[in-house]
C-alpha positions in Angstrom: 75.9 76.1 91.1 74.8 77.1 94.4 77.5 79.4 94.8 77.0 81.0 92.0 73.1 81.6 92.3 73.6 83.0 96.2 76.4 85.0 94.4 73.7 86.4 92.3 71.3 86.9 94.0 73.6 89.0 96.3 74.7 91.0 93.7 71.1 92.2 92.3 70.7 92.6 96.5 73.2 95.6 95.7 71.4 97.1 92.5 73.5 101.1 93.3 76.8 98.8 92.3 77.6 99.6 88.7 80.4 96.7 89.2 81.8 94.5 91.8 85.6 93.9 92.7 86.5 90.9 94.5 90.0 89.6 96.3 90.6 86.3 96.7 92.7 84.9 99.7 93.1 81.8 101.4 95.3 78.7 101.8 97.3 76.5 99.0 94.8 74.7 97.6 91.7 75.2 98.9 89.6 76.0 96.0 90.4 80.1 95.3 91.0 79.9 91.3 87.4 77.7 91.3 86.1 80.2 93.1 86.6 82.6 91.1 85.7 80.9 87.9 82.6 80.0 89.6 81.3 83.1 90.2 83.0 84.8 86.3 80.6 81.7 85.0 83.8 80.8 82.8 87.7 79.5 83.5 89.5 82.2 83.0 91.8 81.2 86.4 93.6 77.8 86.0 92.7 75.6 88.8 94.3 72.7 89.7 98.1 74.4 90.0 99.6 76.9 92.2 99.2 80.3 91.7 102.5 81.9 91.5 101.5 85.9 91.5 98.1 87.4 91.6 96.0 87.0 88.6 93.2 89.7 87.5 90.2 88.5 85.6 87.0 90.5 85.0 83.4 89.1 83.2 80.0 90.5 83.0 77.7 88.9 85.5 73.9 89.4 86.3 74.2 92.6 84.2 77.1 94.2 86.0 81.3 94.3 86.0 82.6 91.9 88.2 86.6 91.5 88.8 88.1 89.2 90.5 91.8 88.9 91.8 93.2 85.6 92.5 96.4 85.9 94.7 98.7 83.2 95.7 97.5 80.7 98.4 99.5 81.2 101.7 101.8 77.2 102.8 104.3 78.0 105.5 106.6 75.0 103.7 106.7 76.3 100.5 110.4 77.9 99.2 109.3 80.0 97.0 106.3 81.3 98.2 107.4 82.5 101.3 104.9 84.3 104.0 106.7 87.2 102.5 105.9 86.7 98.8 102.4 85.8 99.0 102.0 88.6 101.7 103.5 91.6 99.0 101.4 89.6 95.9 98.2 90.0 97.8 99.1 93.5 98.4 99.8 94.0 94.8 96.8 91.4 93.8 94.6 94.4 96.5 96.2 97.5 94.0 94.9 95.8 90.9 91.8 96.3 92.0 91.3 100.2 92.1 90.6 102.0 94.2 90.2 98.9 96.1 88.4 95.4 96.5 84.8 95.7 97.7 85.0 92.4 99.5 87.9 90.1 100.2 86.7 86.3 100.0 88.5 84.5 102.4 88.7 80.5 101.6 88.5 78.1 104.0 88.7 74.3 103.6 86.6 72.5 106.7 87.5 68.8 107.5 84.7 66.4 109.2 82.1 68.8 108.0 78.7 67.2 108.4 75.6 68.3 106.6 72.3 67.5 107.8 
């Protein structure tokens, strides 16, 4: 929820954007397909399993068009997701979003994080 109402609030921060296109990236695992279904306010990306190619999903939100790409999350022990794979699927997961992505959300997963 907290995501999603910062996410808001920084989209009706940008009121001359008729719509919003968003690229997912980050390691196996960490969260990307929640992500995005966090912010579309629905699951449209299946969480929970590994994201072969990249997935394009698009949802009305705060009033505007906001798409999302979800591309495959990078593992250097994986065999078939190679570095080389996941590097040409975000490529391709970038060209699904023309002209291009307004902002790439890069997903990070921090261990020992303390909040006070």
């Amino acid at each position: 929820r907290v995501l999603q109402r910062v996410f808001n609030n920084a989209l009706y921060l940008s009121l001359s954007l008729p719509e919003l296109r968003v690229l997912l990236l980050g390691w196996k695992g960490v969260g990307k397909s929640s992500v995005g279904n966090t912010i579309l306010g629905r699951r449209d990306f299946e969480s929970g399993t590994e994201t072969e190619q990249s997935l394009r999903r698009q949802a009305e939100v705060a009033g505007r068009r906001v798409t999302i790409v979800d591309t495959p999350g990078w593992d250097w022990f994986s065999v078939r997701r190679t570095p080389k794979h996941v590097r040409q699927e975000s490529k391709r997961g970038a060209t699904l979003l023309r002209p291009g992505p307004h902002t790439l959300l890069l997903n990070l997963v921090s261990h020992g994080l303390r909040v006070l």
